[in-house]
N, C-alpha and C positions, 0 to 999 in steps of 0.2 A: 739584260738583267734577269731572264730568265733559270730559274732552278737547274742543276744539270739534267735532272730528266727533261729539259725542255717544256715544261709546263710552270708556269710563277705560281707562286706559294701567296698567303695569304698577308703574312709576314714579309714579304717585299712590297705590297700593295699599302701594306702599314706603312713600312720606314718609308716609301716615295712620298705618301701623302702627310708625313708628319706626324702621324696618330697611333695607337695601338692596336693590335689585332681586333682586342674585343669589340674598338671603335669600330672598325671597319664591318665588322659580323653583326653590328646594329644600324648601321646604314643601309645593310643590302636586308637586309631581314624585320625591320621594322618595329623591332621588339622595345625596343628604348629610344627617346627623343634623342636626334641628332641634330645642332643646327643645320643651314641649309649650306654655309661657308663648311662646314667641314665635308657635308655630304659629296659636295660638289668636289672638292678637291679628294674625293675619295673616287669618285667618279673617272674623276679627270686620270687617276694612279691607273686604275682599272682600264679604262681605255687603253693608254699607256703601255702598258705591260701587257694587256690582251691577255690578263688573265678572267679564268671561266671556274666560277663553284661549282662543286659537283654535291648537285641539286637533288638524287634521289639520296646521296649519303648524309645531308643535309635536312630529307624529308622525314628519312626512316628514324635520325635525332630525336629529330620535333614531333612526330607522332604528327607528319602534315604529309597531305599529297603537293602541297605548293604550288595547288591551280584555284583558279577561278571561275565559275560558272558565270557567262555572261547571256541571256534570254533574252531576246527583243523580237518585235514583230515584224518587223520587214528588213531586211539585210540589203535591200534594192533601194531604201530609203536614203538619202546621202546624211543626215544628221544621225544614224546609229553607226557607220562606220567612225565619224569625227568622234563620239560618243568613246566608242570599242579604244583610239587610240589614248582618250584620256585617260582611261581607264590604264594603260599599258605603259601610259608617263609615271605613272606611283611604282605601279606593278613591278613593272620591269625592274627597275634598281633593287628593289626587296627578294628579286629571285623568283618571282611567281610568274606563271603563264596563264591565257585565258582560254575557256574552253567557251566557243561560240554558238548557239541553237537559234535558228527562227523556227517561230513559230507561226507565222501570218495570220498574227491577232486572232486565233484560234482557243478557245478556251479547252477544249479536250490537247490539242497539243502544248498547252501551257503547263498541264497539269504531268503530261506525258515529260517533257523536260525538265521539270520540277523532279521529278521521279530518276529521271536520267541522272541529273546533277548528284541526286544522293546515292546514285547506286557507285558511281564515277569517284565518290569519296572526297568531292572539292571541299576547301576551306571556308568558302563562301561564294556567294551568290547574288551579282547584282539582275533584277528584273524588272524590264518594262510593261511595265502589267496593262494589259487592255479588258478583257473579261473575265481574269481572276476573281475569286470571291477570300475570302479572308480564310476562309479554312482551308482553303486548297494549299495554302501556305504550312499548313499546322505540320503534315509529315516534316516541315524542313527544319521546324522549330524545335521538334521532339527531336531528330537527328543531333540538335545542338549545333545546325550551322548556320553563323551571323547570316542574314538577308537582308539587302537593301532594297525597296523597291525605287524607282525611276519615274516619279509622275503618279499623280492621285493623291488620296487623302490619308492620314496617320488613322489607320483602322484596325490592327492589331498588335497587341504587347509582344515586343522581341520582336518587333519588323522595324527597321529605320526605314529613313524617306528621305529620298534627294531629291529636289525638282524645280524646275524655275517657277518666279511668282505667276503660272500659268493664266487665274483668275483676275490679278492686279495687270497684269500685260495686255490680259484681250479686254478690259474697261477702259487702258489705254489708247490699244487700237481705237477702240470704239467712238472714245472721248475726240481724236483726233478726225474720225471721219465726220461727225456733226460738227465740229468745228469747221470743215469744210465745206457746210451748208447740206449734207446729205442727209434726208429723214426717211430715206426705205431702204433700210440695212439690213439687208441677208446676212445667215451663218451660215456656211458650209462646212457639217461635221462631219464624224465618224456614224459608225453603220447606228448604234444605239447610245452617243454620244455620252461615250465609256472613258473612263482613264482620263489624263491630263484634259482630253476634248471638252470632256464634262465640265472642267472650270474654265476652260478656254469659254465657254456657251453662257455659260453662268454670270463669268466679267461681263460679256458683250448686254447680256439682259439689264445689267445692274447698270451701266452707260445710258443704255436707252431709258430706262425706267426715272435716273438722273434729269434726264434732260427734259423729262414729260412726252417723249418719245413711245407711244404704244408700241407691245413688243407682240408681233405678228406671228401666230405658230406658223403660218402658209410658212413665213423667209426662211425658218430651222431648217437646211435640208442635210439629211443621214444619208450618205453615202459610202464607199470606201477611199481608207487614207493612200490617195493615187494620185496621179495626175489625171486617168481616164474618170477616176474614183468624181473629181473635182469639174473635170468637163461633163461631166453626165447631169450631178446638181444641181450646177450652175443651168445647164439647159431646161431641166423641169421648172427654173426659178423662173428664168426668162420667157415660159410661157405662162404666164399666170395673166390674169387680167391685169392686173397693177404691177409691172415686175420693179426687180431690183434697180434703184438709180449705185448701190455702191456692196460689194459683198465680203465682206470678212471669212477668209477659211485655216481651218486648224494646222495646216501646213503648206509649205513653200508649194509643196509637188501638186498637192489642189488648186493650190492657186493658180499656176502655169498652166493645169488644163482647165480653169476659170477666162484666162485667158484664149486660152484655144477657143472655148462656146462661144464667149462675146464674137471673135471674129468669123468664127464660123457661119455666122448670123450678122457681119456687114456693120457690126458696133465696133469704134472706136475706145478704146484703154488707154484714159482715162475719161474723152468725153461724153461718152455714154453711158460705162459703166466705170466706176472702180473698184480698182482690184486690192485687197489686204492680205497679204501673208501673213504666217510665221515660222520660225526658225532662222531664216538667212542662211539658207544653204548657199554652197558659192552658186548652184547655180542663179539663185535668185537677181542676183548682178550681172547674168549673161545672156538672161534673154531681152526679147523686146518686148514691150518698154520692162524695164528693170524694175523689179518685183519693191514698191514700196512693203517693211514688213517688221514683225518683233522676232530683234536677235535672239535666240533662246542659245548662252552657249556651251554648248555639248559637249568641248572637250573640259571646259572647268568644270562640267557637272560630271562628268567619269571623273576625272579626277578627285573631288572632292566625295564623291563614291566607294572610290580604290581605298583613299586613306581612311576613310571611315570604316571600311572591310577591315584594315589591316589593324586600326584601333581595337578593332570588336576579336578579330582571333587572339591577338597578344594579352587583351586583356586590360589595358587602359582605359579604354569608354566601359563604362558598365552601366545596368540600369534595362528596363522597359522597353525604351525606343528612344528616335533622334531623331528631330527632323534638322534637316539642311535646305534654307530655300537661297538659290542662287538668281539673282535681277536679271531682268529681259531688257531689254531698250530700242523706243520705236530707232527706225531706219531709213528716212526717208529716201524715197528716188522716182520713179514716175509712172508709177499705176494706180497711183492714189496722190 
């Protein structure tokens, strides 16, 4: 069904799918609401035919580079890659690509990719901000391109915010581990318990403080978002005079080297110590004992990212800001 040049036209992608061209150029581009029954069977044409827009004659149209700036702090972390692909589930069908920067929770290289992204010319910019401050934002604003950030608080106009109920998730954790009779709860944070950690620390406080639970500065321990990051804490925790009986940390990959300390030091996981994740990375289900922990999930949080990017360039969402808070949900299995 191919054109005679051997390339399908736009207009065959139409008549396969039933719909008309214009349909078709707001499916892949995002500019006007498509259902998802048409999308899909636009899609499905597209496959099909193995026809390809030609993206920079498309760009040079719309006054667009048709890429995305995506910024996260660890590219080693398995929940920014799931993250990266949601992002690529909107994306992709609209025509856009991503351009990917770690930064390793660096605030001078945050500020450096920030700068990147605008000289780069992207449309938009999703960022998982760890030591960001609000103004380091501002050159992106003045640029006039939409920014989402990934986690944290709604703290400046013209910044949207996607993030799961970070605060309400780790009160959950928390609630569940006094629930199982546990009264000396560690946290294991980030280095200055920045970004999302912050409210992850904050729910855990607000649990304890519920319960009539004193909330100990010794158990807060700041560390790096690692797995060495998380064995290292968990070790200064477990020397303390009175150590940890259960310990909460802001990520899966903490919590596995939480697990490392404990056994490093002859303690059984769970009946020595317990272990709380979050995220639910896969690996959280593969090691031993399998990481009880809160899903945080990453690919509906790009995605619901992407299309709020793609709201904000066309022109649809208007307005200040937006927040999007997407639900965590405990996880049981057997570290807690």
């Amino acid at each position: 069904m191919a054109s005679r040049g051997g390339r399908p036209r736009i207009g065959q992608v139409a008549a396969l799918a039933g719909v008309s061209a214009t349909t078709v150029s707001h499916a892949l581009n995002g500019r006007r609401p498509v259902s998802e029954a048409t999308r899909r069977r636009v899609l499905d044409a597209i496959e099909e035919l193995g026809y390809r827009p030609n993206v920079v004659a498309r760009g040079l149209r719309a006054g667009r580079s048709l890429t995305i700036g995506l910024v996260i702090p660890d590219i080693t972390n398995p929940f920014y890659p799931v993250l990266a692909r949601g992002l690529q589930d909107v994306l992709g069908p609209a025509g856009y690509d991503e351009i990917v920067t770690n930064t390793n929770g660096e605030r001078d290289l945050e500020r450096h990719a920030l700068d990147k992204m605008i000289s780069r010319q992207v449309d938009g910019i999703a960022f998982a901000v760890f030591h960001t401050h609000a103004d380091d934002l501002r050159p992106v604003i003045d640029a006039g391109i939409p920014v989402v950030r990934l986690g944290g608080r709604q703290s400046l106009p013209g910044v949207d915010l996607v993030h799961s109920d970070d605060e309400g998730s780790a009160a959950e954790a928390a609630r569940y581990l006094l629930r199982g009779g546990f009264r000396r709860i560690a946290f294991v944070c980030g280095p200055a318990a920045e970004g999302p950690a912050a409210e992850r620390v904050a729910g855990y406080r607000t649990a304890l403080a519920e319960a009539g639970v004193p909330v100990d500065p010794e158990l807060v321990a700041y560390t790096e978002f690692s797995r060495a990051g998380g064995a290292e804490g968990v070790g200064r925790l477990l020397e303390l005079p009175e150590p940890p009986d259960a310990v909460m940390c802001a990520n899966d990959m903490m919590a596995i080297g939480a697990v490392d300390a404990a056994r490093d030091r002859g303690l059984r996981v769970p009946g020595d110590l317990a272990v709380m994740g979050f995220d639910d990375i896969e690996a959280a289900s593969l090691v031993t004992p399998a990481l009880t922990t809160m899903a945080n999930p990453a690919r509906e949080i790009g995605r619901a990212c992407a299309r709020l990017l793609l709201e904000r360039i066309s022109g649809t969402v208007t307005g200040p800001s937006t927040e999007v808070i997407i639900p965590a949900r405990l996880v049981r299995r057997q570290s807690a």
